[in-house]
C-alpha positions in Angstrom: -60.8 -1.2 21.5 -63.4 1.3 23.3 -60.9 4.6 23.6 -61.7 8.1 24.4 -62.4 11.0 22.2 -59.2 13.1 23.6 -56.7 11.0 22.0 -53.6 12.4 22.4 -51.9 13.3 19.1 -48.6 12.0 18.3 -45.3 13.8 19.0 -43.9 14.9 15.7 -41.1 12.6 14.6 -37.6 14.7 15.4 -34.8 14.7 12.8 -33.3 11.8 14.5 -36.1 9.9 14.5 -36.7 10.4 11.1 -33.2 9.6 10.3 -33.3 5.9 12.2 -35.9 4.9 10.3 -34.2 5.8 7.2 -30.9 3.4 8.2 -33.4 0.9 9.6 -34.6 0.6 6.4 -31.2 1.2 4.4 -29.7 -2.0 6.8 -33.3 -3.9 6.1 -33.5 -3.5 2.1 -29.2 -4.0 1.7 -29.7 -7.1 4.4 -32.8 -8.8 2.4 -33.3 -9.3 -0.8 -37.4 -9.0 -0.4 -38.6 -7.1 2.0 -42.5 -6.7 2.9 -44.6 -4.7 5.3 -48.4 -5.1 5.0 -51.3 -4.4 7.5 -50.5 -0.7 7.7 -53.9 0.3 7.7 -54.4 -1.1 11.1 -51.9 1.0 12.6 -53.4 4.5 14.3 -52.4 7.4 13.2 -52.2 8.5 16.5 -52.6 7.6 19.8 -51.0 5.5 22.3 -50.0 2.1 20.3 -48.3 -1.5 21.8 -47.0 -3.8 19.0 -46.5 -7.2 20.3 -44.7 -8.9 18.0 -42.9 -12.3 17.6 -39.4 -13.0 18.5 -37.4 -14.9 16.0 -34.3 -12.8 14.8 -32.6 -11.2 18.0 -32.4 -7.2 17.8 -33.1 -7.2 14.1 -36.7 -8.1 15.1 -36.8 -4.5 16.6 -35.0 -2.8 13.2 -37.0 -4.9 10.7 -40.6 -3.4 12.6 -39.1 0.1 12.5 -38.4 -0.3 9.0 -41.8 -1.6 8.2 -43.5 1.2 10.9 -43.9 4.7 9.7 -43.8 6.0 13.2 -41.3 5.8 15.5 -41.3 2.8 18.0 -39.7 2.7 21.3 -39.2 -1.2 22.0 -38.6 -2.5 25.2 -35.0 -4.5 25.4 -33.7 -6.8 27.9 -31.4 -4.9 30.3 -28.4 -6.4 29.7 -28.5 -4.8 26.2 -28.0 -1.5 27.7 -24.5 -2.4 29.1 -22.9 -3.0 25.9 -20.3 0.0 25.0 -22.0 -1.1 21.3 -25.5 -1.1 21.9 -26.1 1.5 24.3 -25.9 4.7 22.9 -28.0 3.2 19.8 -30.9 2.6 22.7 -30.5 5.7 24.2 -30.6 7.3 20.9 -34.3 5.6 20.1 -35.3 6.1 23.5 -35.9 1.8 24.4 -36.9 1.2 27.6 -34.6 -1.7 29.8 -36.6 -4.3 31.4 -34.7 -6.1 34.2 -35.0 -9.9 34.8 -35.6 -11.1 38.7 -31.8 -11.8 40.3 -31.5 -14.2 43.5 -31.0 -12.0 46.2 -31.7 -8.6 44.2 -35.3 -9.4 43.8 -36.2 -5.4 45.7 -33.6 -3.8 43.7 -34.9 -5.4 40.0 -38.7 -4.9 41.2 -38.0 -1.3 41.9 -36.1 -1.2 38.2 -38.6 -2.4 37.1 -41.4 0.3 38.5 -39.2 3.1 36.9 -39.1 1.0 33.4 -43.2 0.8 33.6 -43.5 4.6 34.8 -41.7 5.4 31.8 -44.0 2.8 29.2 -47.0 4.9 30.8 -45.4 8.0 30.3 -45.0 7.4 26.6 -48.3 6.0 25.8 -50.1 8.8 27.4 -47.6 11.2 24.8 -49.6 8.5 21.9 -46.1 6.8 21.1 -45.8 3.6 20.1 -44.4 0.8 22.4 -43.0 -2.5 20.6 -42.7 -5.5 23.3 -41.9 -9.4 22.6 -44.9 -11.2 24.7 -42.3 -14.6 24.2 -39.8 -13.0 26.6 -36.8 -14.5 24.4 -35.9 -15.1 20.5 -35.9 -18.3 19.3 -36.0 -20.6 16.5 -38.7 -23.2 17.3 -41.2 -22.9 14.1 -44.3 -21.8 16.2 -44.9 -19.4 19.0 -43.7 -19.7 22.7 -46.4 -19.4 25.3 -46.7 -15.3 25.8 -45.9 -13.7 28.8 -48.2 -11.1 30.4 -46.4 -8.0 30.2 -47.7 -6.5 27.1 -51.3 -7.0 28.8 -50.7 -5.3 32.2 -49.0 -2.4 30.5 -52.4 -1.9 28.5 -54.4 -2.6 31.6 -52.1 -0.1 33.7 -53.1 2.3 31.2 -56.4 1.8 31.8 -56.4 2.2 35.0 -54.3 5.6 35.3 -56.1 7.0 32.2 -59.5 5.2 31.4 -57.7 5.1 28.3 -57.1 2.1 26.4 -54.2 1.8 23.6 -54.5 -0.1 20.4 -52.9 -3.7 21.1 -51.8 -4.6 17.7 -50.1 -8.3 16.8 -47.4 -7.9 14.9 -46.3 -11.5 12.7 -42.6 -12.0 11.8 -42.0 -14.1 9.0 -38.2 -15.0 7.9 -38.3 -18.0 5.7 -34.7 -18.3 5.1 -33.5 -16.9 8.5 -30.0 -16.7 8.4 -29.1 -16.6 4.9 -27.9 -13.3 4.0 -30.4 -12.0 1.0 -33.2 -13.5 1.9 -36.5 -12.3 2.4 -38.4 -10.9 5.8 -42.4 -10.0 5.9 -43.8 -7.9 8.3 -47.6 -8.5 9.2 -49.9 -6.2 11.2 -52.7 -7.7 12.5 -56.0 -5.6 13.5 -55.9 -4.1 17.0 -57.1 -6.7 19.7 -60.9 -6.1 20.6 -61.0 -5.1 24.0 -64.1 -3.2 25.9 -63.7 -1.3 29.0 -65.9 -4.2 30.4 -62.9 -6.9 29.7 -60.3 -4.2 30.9 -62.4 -4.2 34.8 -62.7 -8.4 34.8 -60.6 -10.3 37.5 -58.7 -12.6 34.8 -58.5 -9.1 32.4 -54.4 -10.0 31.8 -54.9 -13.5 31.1 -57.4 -12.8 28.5 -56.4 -10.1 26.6 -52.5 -12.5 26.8 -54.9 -14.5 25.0 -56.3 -12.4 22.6 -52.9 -11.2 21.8 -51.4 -14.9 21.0 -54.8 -15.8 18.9 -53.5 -12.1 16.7 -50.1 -13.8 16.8 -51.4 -17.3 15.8 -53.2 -15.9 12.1 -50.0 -13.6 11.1 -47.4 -16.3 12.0 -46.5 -20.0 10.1 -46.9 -22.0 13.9 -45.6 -25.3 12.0 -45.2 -28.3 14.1 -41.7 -29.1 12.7 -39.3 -27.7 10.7 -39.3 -30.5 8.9 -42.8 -29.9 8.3 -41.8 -26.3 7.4 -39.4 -27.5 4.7 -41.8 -30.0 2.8 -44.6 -27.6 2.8 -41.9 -25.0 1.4 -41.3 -27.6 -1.4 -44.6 -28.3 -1.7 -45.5 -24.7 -2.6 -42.1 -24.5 -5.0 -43.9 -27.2 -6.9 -46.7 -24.8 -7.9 -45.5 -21.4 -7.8 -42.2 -22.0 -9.7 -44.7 -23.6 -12.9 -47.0 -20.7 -12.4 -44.2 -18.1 -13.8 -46.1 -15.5 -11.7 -43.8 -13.7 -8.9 -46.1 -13.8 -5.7 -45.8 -11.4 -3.3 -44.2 -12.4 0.3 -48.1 -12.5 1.9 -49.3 -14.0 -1.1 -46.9 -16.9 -0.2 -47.1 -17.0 3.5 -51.3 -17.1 3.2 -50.0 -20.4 0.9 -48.0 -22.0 3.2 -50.4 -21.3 6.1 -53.4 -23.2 4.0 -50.4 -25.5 3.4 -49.4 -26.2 7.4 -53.7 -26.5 8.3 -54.2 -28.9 4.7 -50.7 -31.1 6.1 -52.1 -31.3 9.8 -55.8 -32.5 8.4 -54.3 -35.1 6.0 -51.3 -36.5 8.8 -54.1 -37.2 10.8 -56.9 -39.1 8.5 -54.4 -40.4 6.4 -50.9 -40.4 8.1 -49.1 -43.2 5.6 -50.7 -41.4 2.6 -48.8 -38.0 3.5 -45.7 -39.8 4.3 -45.2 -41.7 1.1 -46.4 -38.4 -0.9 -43.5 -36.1 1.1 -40.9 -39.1 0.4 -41.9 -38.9 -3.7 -41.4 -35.1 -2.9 -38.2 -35.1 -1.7 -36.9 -37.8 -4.5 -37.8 -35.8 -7.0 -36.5 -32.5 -5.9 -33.3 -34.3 -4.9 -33.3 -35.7 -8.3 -33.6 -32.0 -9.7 -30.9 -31.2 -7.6 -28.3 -33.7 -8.7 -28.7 -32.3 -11.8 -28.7 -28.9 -10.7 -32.4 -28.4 -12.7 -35.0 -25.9 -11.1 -38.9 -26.9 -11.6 -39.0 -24.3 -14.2 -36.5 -25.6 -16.5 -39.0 -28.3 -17.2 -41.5 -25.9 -18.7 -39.4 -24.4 -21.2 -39.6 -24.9 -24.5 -36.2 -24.1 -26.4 -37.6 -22.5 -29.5 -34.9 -20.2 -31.3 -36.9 -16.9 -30.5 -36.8 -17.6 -26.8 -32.7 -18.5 -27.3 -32.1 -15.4 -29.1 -33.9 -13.7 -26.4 -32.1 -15.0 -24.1 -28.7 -14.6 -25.5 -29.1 -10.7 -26.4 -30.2 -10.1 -22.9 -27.4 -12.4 -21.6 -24.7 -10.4 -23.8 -26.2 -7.0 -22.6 -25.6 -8.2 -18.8 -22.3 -8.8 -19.5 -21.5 -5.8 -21.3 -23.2 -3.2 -19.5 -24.0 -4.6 -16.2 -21.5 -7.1 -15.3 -18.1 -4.6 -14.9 -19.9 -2.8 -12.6 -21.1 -5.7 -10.5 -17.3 -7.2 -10.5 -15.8 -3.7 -9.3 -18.4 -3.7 -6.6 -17.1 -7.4 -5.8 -13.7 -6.7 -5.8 -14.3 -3.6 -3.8 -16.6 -5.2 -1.2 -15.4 -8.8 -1.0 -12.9 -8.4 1.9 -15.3 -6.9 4.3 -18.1 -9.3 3.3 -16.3 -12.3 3.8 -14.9 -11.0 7.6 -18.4 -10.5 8.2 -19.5 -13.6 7.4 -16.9 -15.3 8.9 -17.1 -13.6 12.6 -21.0 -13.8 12.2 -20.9 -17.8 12.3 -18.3 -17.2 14.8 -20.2 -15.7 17.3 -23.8 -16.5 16.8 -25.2 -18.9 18.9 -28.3 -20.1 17.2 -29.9 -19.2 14.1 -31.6 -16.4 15.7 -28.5 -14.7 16.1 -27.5 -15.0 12.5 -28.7 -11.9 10.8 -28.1 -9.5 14.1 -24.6 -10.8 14.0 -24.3 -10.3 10.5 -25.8 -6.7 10.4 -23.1 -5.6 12.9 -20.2 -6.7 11.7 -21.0 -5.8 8.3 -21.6 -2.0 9.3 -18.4 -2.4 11.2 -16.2 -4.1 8.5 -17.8 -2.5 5.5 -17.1 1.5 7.1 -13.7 0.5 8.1 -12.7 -1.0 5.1 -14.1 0.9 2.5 -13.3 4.4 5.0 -9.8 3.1 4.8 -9.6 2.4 0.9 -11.1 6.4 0.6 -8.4 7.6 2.8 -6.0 5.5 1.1 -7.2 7.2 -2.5 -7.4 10.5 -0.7 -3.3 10.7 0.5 -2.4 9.1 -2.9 -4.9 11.3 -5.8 -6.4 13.9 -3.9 -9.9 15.0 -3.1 -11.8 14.3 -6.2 -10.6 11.3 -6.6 -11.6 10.3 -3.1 -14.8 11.4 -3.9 -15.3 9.5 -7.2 -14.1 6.3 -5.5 -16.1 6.8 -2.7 -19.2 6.9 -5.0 -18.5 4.2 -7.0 -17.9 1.8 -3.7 -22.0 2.5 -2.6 -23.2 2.7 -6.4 -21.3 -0.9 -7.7 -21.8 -2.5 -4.5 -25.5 -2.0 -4.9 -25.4 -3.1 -8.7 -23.6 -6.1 -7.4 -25.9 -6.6 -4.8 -29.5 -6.3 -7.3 -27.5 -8.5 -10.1 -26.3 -11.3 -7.8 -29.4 -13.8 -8.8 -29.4 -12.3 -12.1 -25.8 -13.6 -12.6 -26.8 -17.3 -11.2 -29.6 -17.6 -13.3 -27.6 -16.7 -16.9 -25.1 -19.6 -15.4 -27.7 -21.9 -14.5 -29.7 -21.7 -17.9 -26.7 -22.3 -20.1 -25.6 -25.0 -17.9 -29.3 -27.0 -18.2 -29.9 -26.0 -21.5 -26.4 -27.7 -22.6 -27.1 -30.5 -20.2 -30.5 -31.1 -22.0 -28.7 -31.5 -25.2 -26.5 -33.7 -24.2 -29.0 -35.7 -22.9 -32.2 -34.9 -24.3 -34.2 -38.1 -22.6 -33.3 -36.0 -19.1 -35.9 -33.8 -19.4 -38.4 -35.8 -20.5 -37.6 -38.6 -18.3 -38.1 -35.2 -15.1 -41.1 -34.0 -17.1 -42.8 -37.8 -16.9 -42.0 -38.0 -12.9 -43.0 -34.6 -12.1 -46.5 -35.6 -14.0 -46.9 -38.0 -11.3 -46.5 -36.3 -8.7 -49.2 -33.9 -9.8 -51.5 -36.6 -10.3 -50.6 -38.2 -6.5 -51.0 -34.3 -5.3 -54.2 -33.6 -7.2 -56.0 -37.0 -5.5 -55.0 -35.5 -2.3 -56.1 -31.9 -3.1 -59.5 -33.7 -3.9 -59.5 -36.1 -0.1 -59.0 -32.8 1.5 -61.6 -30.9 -0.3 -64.0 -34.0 0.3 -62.9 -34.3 3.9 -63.0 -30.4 5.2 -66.5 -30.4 3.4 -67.7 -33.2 5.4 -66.4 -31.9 8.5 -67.9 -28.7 8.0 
């Protein structure tokens, strides 16, 4: 964007400020298991900023983008928010700004709520804050974007016309690929700032193209799948690979995949619709097929030599030495509050969307009570120091029961195949022989689409 030379520098981060970001991304990194933020250079270091990001995840969209921002964000929240005993001081405290929705027979009172809410948005980007806004109005859980709403773009063109100063519109992609499964994964992708010239800011249909330009940012930071059933063959699809590569790919590594994935699918569904169909059916006999057996792709590729089973046995035995008793007090400890919040958080959620917000409450709420009641209990029982030493060894087993979770399932999991395959040593061959053809079946397509997108181009 054209801005001018007296950019404002941004206000210093206060203590507070400093300190949400720390719990954002405390909740964020306990929450998910992976956890990704890339696209940081395209963020200012100063100057007035709106993020317009997509809305799939409720109020931990707004956490997970502080978490991932290094400056402090003031996001704009639906009004209601701001009535709840909960919520309220939480907003007040990161200074959001309500935004009211029109009521029949209010419609003076909410447009005039509404002024005050924009004054304020103008008054912060002229400090050079940051402003995070949800162009789709709502969170969902459809697998591609909503059509955008226009706020984000008359806030930037309001700015513009009370400053001559244009902010940095910046696309912000939210990517959960296992939303509402607790340790999961979440990336955070920051496009480059919108292009926008003072010239596009003075045209008549200014908001509707720069909404525009905003959903096209959106559209290359975002999966946009037709389905979720298309979502969830593609996801296989790319299991097939990466799990035989043995290389651990980074969250944008994988999401660039399944993007090439979603355009490749769309091409071939098209040219060759009957093709794809009989190809996703194969798919999803042979990974059902693995999963009767409870076999990962992986297993297929090893070769049980007695070097790699000693290996694995000394590393095993350390695990449950060293590592285990401290993952199993941290269970013990941990495993009444994380079942009430798992329990109230299917209770109450409503959609999928609601999942992880749910679950994010009630696990700050049921984890502090509970373990701040087990403390106290120790305290009135052994004194001070033993309070203390309990208290530590809550946060420091609970996190080592946390990390080794997957650890602990994949010891399991390899003893179990690896006596499974002597049992019945034709099984793996017999997986080995059908996953072969599948290869060859995807390597012909690979070659139609290669053939095909050349053509076209």
């Amino acid at each position: 964007m054209d801005r001018e030379t007296d950019v404002p520098p941004p206000p210093q981060p206060t203590l507070g400020q400093r300190a949400w970001r720390r719990f954002c991304l405390f909740m964020v990194r306990t929450f998910y298991r992976r956890f990704e933020a890339t696209g940081l250079a395209n963020l200012p270091a100063e100057g007035p900023v709106i993020l317009c990001a997509n809305h799939v995840n409720a109020l931990v969209d707004a956490v997970v983008v502080q978490a991932g921002c290094p400056r402090p964000i003031h996001p704009l929240a639906r009004s209601g928010l701001f009535r709840s005993p909960l919520l309220r001081p939480v907003l007040a405290f990161i200074q959001a700004v309500p935004i009211y929705r029109r009521r029949r027979g209010a419609e003076d009172e909410t447009a005039k709520a509404n002024e005050d809410s924009f004054r304020r948005c103008y008054d912060y980007l002229e400090e050079g804050r940051i402003l995070l806004i949800f162009p789709e109005g709502q969170s969902h859980s459809d697998p591609t974007l909503r059509p955008l709403k226009t706020g984000a773009a008359r806030l930037a063109l309001g700015l513009w016309e009370r400053t001559g100063r244009l902010p940095a519109v910046i696309p912000v992609g939210l990517v959960f690929p296992q939303k509402g499964r607790f340790r999961s994964e979440v990336l955070v992708q920051l496009a480059p700032p919108v292009a926008l010239t003072a010239e596009d800011a003075a045209a008549e249909d200014a908001p509707r193209r720069l909404t525009e330009a905003i959903g096209a940012g959106l559209e290359k930071v975002t999966l946009n799948a037709d389905s979720w059933e298309d979502v969830q063959l593609l996801r296989l699809l790319h299991n097939f690979f990466a799990m035989r590569s043995g290389r651990r790919r980074s969250l944008a590594q994988r999401f660039r995949s399944l993007q090439r994935l979603i355009d490749t699918h769309r091409w071939l569904r098209l040219t060759r619709p009957v093709e794809v169909q009989i190809l996703g059916e194969k798919l999803r006999r042979f990974e059902n097929l693995c999963e009767h057996h409870g076999v990962e792709d992986y297993h297929l590729s090893l070769r049980y030599r007695p070097a790699l089973v000693v290996r694995f046995l000394l590393r095993s035995l350390g695990f449950l030495l060293f590592v285990a008793p401290l993952a199993v007090w941290g269970f013990l400890n941990s495993a009444v509050p994380y079942f009430a919040t798992r329990f109230m958080s299917r209770k109450t959620a409503r959609g999928r969307d609601q999942y992880d917000t749910a679950g994010m409450l009630f696990g700050l709420f049921f984890f502090l009570a509970f373990w701040g009641a087990q403390t106290f209990l120790v305290f009135r029982f052994w004194g001070t120091w033993s309070a203390v030493g309990y208290g530590t060894s809550l946060l420091v087993t609970s996190a080592v029961a946390l990390r080794v979770g997957k650890e602990r399932k994949r010891i399991t999991e390899n003893v179990r195949v690896f006596l499974l395959f002597l049992r019945r040593r034709e099984l793996q061959s017999y997986l080995r022989t059908k996953r072969q053809e599948l290869e060859v079946e995807l390597a012909r397509m690979a070659r139609l689409t290669r053939s095909g997108v050349g053509g076209a181009s």
